[in-house]
Structures are given as structure tokens and as C-alpha cells.
C-alpha positions in Angstrom: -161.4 -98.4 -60.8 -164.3 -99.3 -63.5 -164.4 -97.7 -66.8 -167.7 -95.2 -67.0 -169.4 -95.1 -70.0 -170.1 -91.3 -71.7 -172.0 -90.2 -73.7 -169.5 -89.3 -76.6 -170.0 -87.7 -79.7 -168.2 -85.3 -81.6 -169.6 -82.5 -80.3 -170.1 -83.0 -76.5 -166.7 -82.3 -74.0 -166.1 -82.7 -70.4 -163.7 -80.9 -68.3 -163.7 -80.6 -64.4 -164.3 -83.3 -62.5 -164.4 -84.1 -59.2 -165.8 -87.3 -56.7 -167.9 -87.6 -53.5 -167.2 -90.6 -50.7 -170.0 -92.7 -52.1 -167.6 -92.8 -55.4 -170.0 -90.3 -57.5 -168.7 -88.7 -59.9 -169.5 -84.9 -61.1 -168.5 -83.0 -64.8 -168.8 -80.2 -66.1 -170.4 -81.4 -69.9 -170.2 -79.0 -72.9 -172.3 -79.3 -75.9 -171.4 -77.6 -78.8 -173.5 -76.2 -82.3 -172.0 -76.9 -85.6 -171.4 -73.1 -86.0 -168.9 -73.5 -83.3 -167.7 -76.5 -84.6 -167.0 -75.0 -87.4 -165.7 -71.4 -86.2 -163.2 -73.3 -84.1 -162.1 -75.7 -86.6 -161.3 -72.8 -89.7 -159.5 -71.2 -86.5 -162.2 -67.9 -86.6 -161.2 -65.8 -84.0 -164.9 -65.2 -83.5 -164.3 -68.7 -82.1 -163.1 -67.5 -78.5 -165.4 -64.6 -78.2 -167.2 -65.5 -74.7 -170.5 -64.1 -76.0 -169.9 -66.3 -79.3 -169.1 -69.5 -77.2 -171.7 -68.6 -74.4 -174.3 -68.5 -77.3 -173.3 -71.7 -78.9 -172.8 -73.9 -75.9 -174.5 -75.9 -73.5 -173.2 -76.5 -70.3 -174.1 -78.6 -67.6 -173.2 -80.5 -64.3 -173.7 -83.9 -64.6 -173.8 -86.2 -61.5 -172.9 -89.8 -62.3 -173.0 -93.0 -60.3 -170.0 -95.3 -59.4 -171.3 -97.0 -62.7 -171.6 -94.2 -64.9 -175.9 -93.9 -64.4 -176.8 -90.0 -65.0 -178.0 -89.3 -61.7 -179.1 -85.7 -62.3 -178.0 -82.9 -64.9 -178.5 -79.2 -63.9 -177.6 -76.0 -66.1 -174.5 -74.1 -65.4 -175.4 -71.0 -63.7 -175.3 -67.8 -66.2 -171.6 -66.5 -64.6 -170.1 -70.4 -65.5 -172.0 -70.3 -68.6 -170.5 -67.6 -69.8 -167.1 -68.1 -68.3 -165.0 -71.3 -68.5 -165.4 -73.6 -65.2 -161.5 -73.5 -63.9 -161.8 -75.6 -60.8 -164.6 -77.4 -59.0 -165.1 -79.4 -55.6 -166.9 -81.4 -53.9 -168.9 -80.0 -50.7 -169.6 -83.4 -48.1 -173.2 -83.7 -48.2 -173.9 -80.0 -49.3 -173.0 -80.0 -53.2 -170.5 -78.6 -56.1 -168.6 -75.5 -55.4 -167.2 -74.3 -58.8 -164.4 -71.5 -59.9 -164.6 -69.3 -63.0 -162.9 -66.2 -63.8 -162.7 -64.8 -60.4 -166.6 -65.9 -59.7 -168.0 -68.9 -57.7 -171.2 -70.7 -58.0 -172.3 -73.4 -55.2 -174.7 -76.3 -56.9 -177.1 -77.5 -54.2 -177.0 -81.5 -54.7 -180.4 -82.0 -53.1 -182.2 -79.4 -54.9 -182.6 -78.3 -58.5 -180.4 -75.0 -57.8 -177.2 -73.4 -58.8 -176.2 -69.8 -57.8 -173.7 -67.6 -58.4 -171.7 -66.9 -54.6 -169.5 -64.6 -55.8 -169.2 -62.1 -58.1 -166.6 -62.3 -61.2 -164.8 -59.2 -63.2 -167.0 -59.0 -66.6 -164.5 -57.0 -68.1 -165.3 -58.9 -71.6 -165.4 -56.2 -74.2 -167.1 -58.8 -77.0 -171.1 -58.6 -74.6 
């Protein structure tokens, strides 16, 4: 196993990860805004407001080479923007399946496109 490189920095997370046979790796990668930051930090229960988060975040999928080369990056779809990814797999030859909140979202890896599969409960009372 080789050590990949991220980008790090204090404001960028990954979560969710998952691999393909040709030992490509996908993340979910999260960006966050200094009024997050900050929010989170002083403990603001603002902080986990999904509307709060979904409006100071940036998520994507990033698709990484056995040596840690960005292969592509695509924007979350606007269900696992808003939600938090909980699970994602690998499709052979197809793409990324992801899980959020009682949605799914399939990410095409030949193409540019995400979409939502199925529906989740928005039963958020903070949109």
C-alpha cells in the first residue's frame, strides 16, 4: 500500500471512500468557509443547521489514481450536498453509488454526471 498525497489544509475534510480493481481511489472532499469554521469551533448550534452547512460547504467526488493524481472532481448532487454522504460504492465499470439520508445518487464515471436515484425524506425544518 503507497501513501497518497492530499491536498490538506485546515479547512478541506474527506470522508467516504471507496476503490475500483484498477486501485483508484474515490472521496467524498468537503471544503469549508471560515464562517463555518468558526460557527463550529464557538460550538454555534447554527453550526449543524443543514441549510447553514449546505450553504457553507463544498462538496465533491474526487477520483484519484493508485498514486494520488486527481483524475476528475465532480459536484455532489444537490440531495448529497445538502445531506451528509453515509456510505458509497463502487459500481465495476459503471461509477459511484452513494447513500445519504434515505436518498441515493449514482455518479456516472465516464461522464460529467451525478443524479439523484432515489428520493430522500426532507423533513429538515431549518430550509
Amino acid at each position: 500500500m503507497t501513501e497518497l498525497p492530499l491536498q490538506a489544509a485546515y479547512n478541506i475534510a474527506y470522508c467516504e471512500m471507496t476503490a475500483d480493481e484498477d486501485e483508484n481511489l474515490y472521496l467524498v472532499k468537503t471544503v469549508y468557509t471560515d464562517d463555518w469554521l468558526e460557527a463550529y469551533e464557538n460550538e454555534e448550534e447554527i453550526a449543524y443547521s443543514e441549510k447553514f452547512r449546505a450553504d457553507n460547504t463544498t462538496s465533491t467526488i474526487v477520483k484519484l489514481s493508485a498514486e494520488g493524481n486527481i483524475i476528475w472532481e465532480k459536484p455532489l448532487t444537490e440531495t448529497d450536498s445538502k445531506k451528509t454522504v453515509g456510505s458509497m460504492a463502487y459500481v465495476r465499470g459503471r461509477g459511484i453509488l452513494t447513500y445519504s439520508s434515505g436518498a441515493a445518487s449514482f455518479y456516472d464515471e465516464n461522464t460529467d454526471e451525478g443524479e439523484e436515484i432515489i428520493g430522500g425524506n426532507d423533513d429538515s425544518s431549518d430550509d
